[in-house]
C-alpha positions in Angstrom: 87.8 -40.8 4.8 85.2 -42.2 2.3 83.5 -39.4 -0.3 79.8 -38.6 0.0 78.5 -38.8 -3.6 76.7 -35.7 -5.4 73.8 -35.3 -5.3 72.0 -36.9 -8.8 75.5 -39.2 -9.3 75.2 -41.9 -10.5 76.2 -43.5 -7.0 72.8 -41.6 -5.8 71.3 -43.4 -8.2 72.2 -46.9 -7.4 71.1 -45.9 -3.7 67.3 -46.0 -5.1 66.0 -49.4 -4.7 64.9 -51.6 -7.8 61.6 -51.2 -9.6 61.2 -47.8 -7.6 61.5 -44.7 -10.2 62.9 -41.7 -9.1 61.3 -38.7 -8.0 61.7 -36.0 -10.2 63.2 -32.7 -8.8 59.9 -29.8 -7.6 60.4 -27.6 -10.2 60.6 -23.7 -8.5 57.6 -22.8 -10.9 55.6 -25.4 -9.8 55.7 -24.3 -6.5 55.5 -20.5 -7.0 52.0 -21.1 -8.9 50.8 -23.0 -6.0 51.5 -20.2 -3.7 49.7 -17.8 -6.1 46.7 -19.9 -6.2 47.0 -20.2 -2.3 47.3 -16.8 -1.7 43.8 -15.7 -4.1 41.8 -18.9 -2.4 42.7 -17.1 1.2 41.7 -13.2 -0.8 38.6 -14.4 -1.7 37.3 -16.2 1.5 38.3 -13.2 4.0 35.9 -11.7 1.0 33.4 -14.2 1.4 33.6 -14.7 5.2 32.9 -10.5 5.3 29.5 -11.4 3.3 28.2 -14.3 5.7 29.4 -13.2 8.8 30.9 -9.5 8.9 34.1 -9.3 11.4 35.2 -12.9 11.0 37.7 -11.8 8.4 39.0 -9.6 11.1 39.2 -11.7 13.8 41.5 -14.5 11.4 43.5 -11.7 10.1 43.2 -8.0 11.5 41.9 -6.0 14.0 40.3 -8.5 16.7 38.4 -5.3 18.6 36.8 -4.5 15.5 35.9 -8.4 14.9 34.3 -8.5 18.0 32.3 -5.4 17.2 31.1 -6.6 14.0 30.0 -10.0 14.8 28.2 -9.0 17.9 26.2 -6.6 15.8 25.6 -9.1 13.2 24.2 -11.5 15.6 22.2 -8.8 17.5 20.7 -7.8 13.8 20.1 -11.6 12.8 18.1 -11.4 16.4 16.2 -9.0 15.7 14.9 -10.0 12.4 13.9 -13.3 13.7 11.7 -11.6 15.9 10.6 -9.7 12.5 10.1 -13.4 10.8 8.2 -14.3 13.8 5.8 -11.2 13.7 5.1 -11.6 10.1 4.0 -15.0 10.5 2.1 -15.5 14.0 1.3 -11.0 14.8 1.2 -9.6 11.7 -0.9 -6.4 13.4 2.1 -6.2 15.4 5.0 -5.8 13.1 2.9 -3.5 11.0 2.1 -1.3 13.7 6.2 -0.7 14.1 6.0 -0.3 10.3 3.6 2.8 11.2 5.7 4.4 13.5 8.0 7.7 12.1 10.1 7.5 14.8 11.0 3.8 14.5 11.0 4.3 10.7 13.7 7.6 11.3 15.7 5.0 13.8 15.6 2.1 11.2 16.6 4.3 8.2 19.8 5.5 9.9 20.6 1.9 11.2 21.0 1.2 7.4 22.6 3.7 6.3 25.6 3.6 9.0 25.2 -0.5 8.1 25.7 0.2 4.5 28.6 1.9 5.6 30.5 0.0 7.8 29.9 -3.6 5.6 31.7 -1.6 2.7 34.3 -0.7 4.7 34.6 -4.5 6.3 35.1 -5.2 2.8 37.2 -3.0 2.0 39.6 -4.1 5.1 39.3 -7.8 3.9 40.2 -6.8 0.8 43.2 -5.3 2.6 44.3 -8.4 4.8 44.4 -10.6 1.6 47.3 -8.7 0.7 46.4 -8.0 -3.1 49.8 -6.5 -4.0 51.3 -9.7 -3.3 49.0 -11.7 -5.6 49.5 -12.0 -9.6 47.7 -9.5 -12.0 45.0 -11.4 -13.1 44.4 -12.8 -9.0 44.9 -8.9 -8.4 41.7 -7.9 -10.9 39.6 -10.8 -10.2 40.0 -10.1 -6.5 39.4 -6.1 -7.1 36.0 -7.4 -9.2 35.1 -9.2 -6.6 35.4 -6.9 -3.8 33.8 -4.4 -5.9 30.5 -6.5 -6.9 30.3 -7.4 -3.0 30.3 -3.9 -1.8 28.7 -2.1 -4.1 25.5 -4.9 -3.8 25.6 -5.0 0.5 25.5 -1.5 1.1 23.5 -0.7 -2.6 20.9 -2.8 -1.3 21.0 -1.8 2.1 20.9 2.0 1.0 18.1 1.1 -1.0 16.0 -0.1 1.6 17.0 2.9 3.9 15.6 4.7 1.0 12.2 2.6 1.2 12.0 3.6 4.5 12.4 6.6 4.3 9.7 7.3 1.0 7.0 5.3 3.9 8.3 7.3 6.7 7.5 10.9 4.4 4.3 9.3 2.9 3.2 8.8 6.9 3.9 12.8 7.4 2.8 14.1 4.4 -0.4 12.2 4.1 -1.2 12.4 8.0 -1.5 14.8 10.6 -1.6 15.3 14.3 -5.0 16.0 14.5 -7.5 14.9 17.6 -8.5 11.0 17.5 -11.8 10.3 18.0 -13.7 7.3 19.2 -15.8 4.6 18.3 -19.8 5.6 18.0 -21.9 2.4 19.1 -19.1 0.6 18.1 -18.9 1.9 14.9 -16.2 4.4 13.4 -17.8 6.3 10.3 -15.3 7.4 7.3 -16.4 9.4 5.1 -14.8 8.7 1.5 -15.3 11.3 -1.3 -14.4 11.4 -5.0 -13.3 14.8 -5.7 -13.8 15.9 -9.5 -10.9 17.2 -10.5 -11.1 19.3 -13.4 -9.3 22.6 -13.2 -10.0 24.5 -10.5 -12.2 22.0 -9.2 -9.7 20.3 -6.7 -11.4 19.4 -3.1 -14.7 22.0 -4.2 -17.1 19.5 -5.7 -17.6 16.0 -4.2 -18.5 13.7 -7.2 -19.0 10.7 -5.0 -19.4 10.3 -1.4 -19.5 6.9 0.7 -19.5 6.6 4.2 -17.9 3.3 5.4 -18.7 2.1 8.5 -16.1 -0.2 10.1 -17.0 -2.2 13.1 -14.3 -1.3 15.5 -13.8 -4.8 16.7 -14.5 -7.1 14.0 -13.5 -4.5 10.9 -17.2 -5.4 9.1 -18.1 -2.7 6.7 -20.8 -1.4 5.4 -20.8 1.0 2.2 -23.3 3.3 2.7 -23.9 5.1 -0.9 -24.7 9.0 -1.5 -26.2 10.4 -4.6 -24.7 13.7 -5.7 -27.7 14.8 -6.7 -30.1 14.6 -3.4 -31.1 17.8 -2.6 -34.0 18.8 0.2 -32.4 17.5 3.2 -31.6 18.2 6.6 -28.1 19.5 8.3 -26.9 18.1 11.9 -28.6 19.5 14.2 -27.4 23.2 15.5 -24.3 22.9 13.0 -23.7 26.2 11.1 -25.6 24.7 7.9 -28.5 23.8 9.9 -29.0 27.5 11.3 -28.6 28.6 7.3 -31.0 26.3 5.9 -33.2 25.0 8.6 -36.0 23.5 6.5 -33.6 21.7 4.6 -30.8 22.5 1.4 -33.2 23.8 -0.5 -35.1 27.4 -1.9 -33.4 30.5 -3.3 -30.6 30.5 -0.4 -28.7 27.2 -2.4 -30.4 28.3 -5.8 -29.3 27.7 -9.2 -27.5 24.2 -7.6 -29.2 22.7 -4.6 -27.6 19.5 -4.4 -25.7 17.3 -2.0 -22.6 17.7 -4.1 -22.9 21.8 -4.1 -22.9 22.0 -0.4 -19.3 22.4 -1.0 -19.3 25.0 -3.3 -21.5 27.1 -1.1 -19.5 26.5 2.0 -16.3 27.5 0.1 -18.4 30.9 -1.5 -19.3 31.6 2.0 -16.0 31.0 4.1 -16.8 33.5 6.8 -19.1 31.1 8.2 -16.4 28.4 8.9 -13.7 30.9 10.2 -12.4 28.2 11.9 -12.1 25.6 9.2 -9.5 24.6 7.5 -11.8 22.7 5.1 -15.3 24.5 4.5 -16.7 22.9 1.6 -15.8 19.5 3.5 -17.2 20.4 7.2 -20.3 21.7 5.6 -20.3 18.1 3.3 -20.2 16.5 6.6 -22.6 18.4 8.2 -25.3 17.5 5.2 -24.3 13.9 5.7 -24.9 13.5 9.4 -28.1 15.5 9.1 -29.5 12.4 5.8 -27.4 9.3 7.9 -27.7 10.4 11.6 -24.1 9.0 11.8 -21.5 10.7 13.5 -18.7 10.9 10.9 -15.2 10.4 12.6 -12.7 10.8 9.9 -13.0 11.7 6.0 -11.2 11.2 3.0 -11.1 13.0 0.1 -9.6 11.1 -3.5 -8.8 13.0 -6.3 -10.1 10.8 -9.1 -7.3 11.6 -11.7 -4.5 10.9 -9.2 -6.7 7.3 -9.0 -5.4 5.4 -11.8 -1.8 6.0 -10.8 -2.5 4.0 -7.8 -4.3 1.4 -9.6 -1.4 1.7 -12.1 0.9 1.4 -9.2 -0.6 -1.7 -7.8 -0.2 -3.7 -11.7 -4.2 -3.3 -12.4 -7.6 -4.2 -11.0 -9.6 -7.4 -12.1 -13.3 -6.7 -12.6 -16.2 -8.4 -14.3 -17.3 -5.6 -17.1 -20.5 -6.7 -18.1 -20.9 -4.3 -20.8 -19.1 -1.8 -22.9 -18.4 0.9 -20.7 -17.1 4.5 -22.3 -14.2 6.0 -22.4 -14.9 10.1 -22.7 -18.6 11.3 -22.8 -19.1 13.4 -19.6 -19.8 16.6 -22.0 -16.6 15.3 -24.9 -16.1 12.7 -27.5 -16.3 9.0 -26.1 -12.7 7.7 -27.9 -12.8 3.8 -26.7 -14.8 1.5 -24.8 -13.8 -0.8 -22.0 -14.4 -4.4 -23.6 -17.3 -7.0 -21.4 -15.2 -9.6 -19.7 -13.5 -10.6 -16.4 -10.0 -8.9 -17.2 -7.8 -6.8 -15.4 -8.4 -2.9 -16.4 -5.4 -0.5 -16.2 -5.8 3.1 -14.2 -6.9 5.2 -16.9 -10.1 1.7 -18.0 -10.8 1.9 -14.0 -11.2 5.8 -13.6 -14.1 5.0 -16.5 -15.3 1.7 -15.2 -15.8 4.0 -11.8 -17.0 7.1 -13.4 -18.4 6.8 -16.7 -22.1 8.1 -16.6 -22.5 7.8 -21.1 -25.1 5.6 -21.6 -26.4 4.9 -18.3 -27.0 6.7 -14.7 -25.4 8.4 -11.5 -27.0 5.4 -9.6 -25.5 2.3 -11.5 -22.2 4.2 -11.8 -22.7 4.2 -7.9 -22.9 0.5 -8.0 -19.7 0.3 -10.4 -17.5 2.2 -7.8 -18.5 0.1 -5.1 -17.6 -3.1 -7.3 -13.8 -1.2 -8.1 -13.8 -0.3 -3.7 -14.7 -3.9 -3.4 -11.7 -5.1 -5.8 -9.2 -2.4 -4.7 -10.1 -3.8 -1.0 -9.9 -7.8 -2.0 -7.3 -7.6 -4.4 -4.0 -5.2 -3.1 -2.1 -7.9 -0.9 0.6 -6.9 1.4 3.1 -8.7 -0.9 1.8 -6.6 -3.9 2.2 -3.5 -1.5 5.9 -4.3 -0.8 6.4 -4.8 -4.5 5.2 -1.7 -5.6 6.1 0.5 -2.6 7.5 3.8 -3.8 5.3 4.3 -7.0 1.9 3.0 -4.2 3.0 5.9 -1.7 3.9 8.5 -4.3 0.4 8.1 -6.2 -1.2 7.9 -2.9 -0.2 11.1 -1.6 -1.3 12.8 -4.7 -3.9 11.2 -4.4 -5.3 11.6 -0.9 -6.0 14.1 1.1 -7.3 12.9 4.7 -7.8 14.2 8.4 -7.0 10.5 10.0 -4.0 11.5 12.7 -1.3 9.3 12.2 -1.8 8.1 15.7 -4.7 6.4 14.5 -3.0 4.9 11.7 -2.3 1.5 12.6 -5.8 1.3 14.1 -7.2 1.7 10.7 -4.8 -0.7 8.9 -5.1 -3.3 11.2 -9.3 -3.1 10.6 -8.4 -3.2 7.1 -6.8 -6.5 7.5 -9.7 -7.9 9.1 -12.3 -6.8 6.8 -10.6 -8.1 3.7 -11.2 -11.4 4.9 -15.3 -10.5 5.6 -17.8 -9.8 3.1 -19.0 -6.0 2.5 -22.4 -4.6 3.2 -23.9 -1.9 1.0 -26.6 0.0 1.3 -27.5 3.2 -1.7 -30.2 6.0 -0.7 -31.2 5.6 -4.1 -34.4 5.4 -6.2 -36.4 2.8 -5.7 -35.5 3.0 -2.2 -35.1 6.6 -1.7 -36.7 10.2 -3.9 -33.6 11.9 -4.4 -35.6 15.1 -4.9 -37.8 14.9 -1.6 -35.6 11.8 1.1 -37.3 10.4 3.5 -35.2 11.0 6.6 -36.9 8.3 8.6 -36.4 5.4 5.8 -33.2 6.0 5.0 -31.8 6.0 8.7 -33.9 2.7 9.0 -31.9 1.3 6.1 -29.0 2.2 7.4 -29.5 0.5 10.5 -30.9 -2.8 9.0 -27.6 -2.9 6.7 -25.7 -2.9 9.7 -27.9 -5.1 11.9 -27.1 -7.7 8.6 -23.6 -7.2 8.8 -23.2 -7.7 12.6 -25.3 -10.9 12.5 -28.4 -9.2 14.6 -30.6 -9.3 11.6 -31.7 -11.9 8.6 -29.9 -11.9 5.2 -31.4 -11.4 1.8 -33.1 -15.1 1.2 -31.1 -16.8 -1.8 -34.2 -16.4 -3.8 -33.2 -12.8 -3.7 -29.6 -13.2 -4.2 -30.0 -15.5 -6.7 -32.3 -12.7 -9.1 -29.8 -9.9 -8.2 -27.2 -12.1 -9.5 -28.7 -13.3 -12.7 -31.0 -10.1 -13.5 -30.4 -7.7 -16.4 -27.6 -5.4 -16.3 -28.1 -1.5 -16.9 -25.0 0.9 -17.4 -22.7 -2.1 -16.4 -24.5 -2.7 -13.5 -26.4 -5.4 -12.2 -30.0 -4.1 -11.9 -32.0 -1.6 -13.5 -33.2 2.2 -12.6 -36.8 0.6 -11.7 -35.9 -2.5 -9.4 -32.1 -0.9 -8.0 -28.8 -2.1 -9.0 -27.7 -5.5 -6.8 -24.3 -3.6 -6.0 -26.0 -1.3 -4.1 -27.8 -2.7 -1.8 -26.3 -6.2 -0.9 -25.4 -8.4 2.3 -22.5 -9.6 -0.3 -20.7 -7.1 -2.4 -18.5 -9.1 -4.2 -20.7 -11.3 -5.1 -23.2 -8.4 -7.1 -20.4 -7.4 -9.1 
């Protein structure tokens, strides 16, 4: 019987046909690195498979029930925020008015926490199923690094957002209550909007500005409707509690040494058994004096603390605005430190509180003008992108900022007419000289200016000739202000706010 030649003899050899070299023999190395780099490429895409679809690691390699559980929910949640997508972009109204909602909000937050959870622990699993103690050191460390990054920024970013929603969802409470909601009057709803000055002790008990905007409930037109601090000899509502106090007006020894608009406040709060049922005297009382000058029905008010101001502006990365002279920074009693420079720029908190409240230099009626011009850009100028950007410091500054009666059921009402007016021109209209004697109004004309601003805004009565606009524009400029004491400053009383700043 003929014997088989070894393998490698040189018999072997001969076997190999001419010209044909060899193959050499797979070297046991060779093949255990390939294995190694086999075994990290399947570590890391269970890892990356858990990050574009959670569960799919599972079902190639683990626990199929818990696959299925995981992929279903992950297409259920990529659902759901297409619908989200599609709000944004074609019902915007819609999708915020789910943003409004605390119980939706409460819902969503938990959803993202228990989703932050369970995608680090899918992670972790896939980590698992690639089997790291059977990969090399360095595999073992890269794969541990990965893993770690992967978890960490999921749920980190996911328990981040839980904890957006959950600063919007307390901002909701805090700033809003459950009070009554009140309707439209002739299709109008009337907020009032106060400064409050907020030196010490001060907070909430002297009004240092006071605006009414009224927003047309359909089309969200506005029209600023501008008070002076200092009117005095006017009228309450009729039959309120004021009104039976000082029924020929807020004037004589009852209101004496202070008988302004901007100490009916201060009285109310020095005379609180009046308004036993009040939670805010010096407010109602404010309320009461304004419906008795406007004959507006006030629905809602607001009340801004003018400090807490600039850390909103702050918040929001600045206001532009057109400073047409050097406004002051101080006076009001102290040293003036700095002025705000002329020029369109884009002011800081602490440069807009001034620009908005500086009276050195100039007058309580162009400073009027000024803080319509700063409403005007706050308005125009804070987009919904810029809102999401700055989330947590908006809603912190805002609710020490803001103190408010609007019931959070009426919320998204009021949001939603904010939308529409920012694309709309404003309406103003000041019951200031030349138009109005602070020291002795005339009821009749300023309820008659009132009612032609809004016939302007609503289309039912003719604007300002451009002959007009066109002087208002290009006239001299008092205190910052477009206008002068004598003829009236253009931001307060204009068919086109933005354009009289």
């Amino acid at each position: 019987m003929p014997t088989r030649p070894s393998p490698g003899s040189s018999a072997d050899q001969a076997a190999v046909p001419p010209g044909v070299t060899p193959a050499a023999p797979t070297s046991r190395a060779a093949h255990s690195e390939r294995a190694a780099r086999v075994r990290f490429r399947r570590a890391v895409t269970l890892m990356l498979m858990t990050l574009v679809w959670p569960g799919t690691a599972q079902l190639v390699a683990g626990n199929r029930r818990i696959a299925r559980i995981a992929m279903w929910t992950w297409v259920g949640l990529l659902g759901l925020g297409a619908v989200l997508v599609g709000l944004l972009l074609w019902n915007r109204e819609a999708l915020l008015s789910l943003a409004l909602q605390p119980t939706l909000l409460l819902l969503l937050r938990m959803l993202l926490i228990a989703g932050a959870l369970a995608w680090a622990a899918l992670f972790v699993d896939a980590w698992r199923l690639g089997q790291p103690l059977s990969l090399r050191q360095n595999h073992r460390l890269a794969v541990v690094g990965i893993n770690g990054f992967l978890s960490l920024t999921v749920a980190g970013s996911l328990l981040f957002g839980a904890h957006l929603v959950g600063v919007q969802r307390d901002f909701i409470i805090t700033m809003f209550g459950n009070g009554t909601a009140t309707g439209a009057h002739d299709g109008r709803y009337n907020v009032l909007l106060m400064g409050g000055d907020s030196g010490a002790g001060r907070w909430g008990l002297r009004p240092d500005s006071m605006t009414i905007a009224s927003i047309d409930a359909v089309t969200g037109k506005t029209v600023l409707i501008g008070l002076p601090r200092n009117m005095s000899a006017f009228p309450f509502a009729d039959g309120s509690v004021m009104d039976k106090q000082f029924p020929h007006g807020f004037s004589g020894s009852a209101c004496e040494p202070y008988c302004y608009l901007n100490s009916v406040s201060t009285w109310a709060g020095d005379h609180p058994q009046l308004f036993k049922k009040s939670k805010n005297p010096g407010v109602d009382a404010t309320i009461m004096a304004i419906e008795g000058i406007t004959g507006l029905k006030v629905n809602y008010w607001a009340m801004v603390n003018l400090q807490g101001f600039k850390d909103l502006v702050d918040a929001v990365g600045g206001v532009k605005l057109n400073v047409r002279q050097p406004i002051p920074i101080g006076g009001l009693g102290d040293d003036v430190v700095d002025y705000v420079k002329p020029g369109v720029q884009t002011l800081n908190g602490m440069q807009t509180l001034w620009f908005a409240r500086a009276r050195e230099g100039s007058d309580d009626y162009s400073r009027m003008a000024r803080q319509k011009c700063v409403m005007n850009a706050m308005l125009q100028q804070i987009s919904p992108q810029t809102a999401v950007r700055n989330f947590e410091q908006i809603a912190k500054a805002s609710t020490a900022m803001i103190s408010t009666d609007v019931p959070r059921s009426e919320l998204d009402r009021f949001v939603q007419l904010a939308l529409k007016a920012k694309s709309q021109k404003i309406s103003t209209v000041s019951l200031v000289p030349p138009l109005i004697n602070t020291g002795d109004p005339d009821i009749d004309v300023i309820r008659e200016a009132i009612q032609s601003a809004v016939d302007r805004s609503e289309g039912d009565a003719p604007q300002a000739s451009k002959k007009a606009r066109k002087k208002a524009r290009s006239g001299p400029v008092t205190g910052g202000s477009l206008g002068s004491l004598q003829d009236g400053y253009a931001a307060n009383q204009s068919d086109n706010l933005a354009a009289s700043c």
